[in-house]
C-alpha positions as CSV (number, residue, x, y, z in Angstrom):
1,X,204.4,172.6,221.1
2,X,207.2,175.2,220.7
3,X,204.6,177.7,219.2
4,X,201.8,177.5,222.0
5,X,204.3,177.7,225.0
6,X,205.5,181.2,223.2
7,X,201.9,182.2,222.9
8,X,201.5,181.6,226.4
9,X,204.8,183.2,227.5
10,X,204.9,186.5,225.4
11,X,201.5,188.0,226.6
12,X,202.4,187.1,230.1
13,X,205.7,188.5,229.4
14,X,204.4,191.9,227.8
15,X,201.2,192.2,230.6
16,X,204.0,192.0,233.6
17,X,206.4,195.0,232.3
18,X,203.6,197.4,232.7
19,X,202.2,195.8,235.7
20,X,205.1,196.1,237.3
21,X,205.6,199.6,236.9
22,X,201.9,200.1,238.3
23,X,202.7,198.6,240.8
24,X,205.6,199.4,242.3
25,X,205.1,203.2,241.6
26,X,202.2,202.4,243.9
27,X,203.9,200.3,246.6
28,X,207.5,201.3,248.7
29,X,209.2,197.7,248.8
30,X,210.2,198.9,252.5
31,X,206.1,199.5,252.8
32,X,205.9,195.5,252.1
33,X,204.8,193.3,255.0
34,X,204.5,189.4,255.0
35,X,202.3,187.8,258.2
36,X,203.0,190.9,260.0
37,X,206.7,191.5,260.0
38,X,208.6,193.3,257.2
39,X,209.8,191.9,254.1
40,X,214.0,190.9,254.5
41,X,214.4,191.2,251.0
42,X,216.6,194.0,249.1
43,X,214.3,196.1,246.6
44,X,215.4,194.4,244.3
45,X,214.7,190.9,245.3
46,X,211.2,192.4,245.7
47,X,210.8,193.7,242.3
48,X,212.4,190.4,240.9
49,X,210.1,188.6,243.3
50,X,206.7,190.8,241.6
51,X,207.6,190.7,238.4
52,X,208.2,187.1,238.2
53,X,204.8,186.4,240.0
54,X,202.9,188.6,237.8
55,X,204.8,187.3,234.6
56,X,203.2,183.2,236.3
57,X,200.0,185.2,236.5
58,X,199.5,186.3,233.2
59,X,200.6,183.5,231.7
60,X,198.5,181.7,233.4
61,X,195.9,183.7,231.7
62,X,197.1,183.0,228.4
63,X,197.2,179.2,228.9
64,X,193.1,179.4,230.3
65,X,192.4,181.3,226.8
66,X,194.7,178.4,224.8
67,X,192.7,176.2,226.4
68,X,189.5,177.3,225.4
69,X,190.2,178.0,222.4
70,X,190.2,174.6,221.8
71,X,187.3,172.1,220.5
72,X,186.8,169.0,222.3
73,X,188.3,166.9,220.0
74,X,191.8,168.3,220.4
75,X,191.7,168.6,223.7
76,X,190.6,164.5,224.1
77,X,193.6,164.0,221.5
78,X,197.5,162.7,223.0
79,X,200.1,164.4,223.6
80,X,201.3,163.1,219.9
81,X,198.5,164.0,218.3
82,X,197.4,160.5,218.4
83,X,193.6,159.7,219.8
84,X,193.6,158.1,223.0
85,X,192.9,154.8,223.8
């Protein structure tokens, strides 16, 4: 279980340091607006605030690919390993 969380967190990990730096070289934080009004959050609460929602993104990614990487049988297995019943 160990093993597959890390190959979901790594890539997502890796895909947001670059990202970020697109990003953000792109867009001013002061630039930022939410609803209308400007974002009350120091730089960098903002760049905390992307990198982290990038980082959910990809790894979001990388749990779809672990997903369907699987066959049918292991993904109708438990949690244990153990068929269900």
């Amino acid at each position: 279980m160990a093993r597959q969380l890390m190959w979901i967190i790594w890539p997502g990990f890796f895909m947001a340091i670059p990202a970020v730096g697109v990003v953000f070289s792109l867009f001013d934080p002061e630039d930022l607006h939410f609803f209308g009004s400007p974002v009350e959050i120091s730089h960098m609460g903002v760049y905390t605030l992307g990198f982290l929602l990038i980082w959910a993104f990809g790894a979001g990614c990388s749990a779809m690919t672990c997903l369907l990487q699987r066959t049918p049988p292991e993904i109708n297995r438990g949690i244990d390993g153990t068929p269900d019943s």
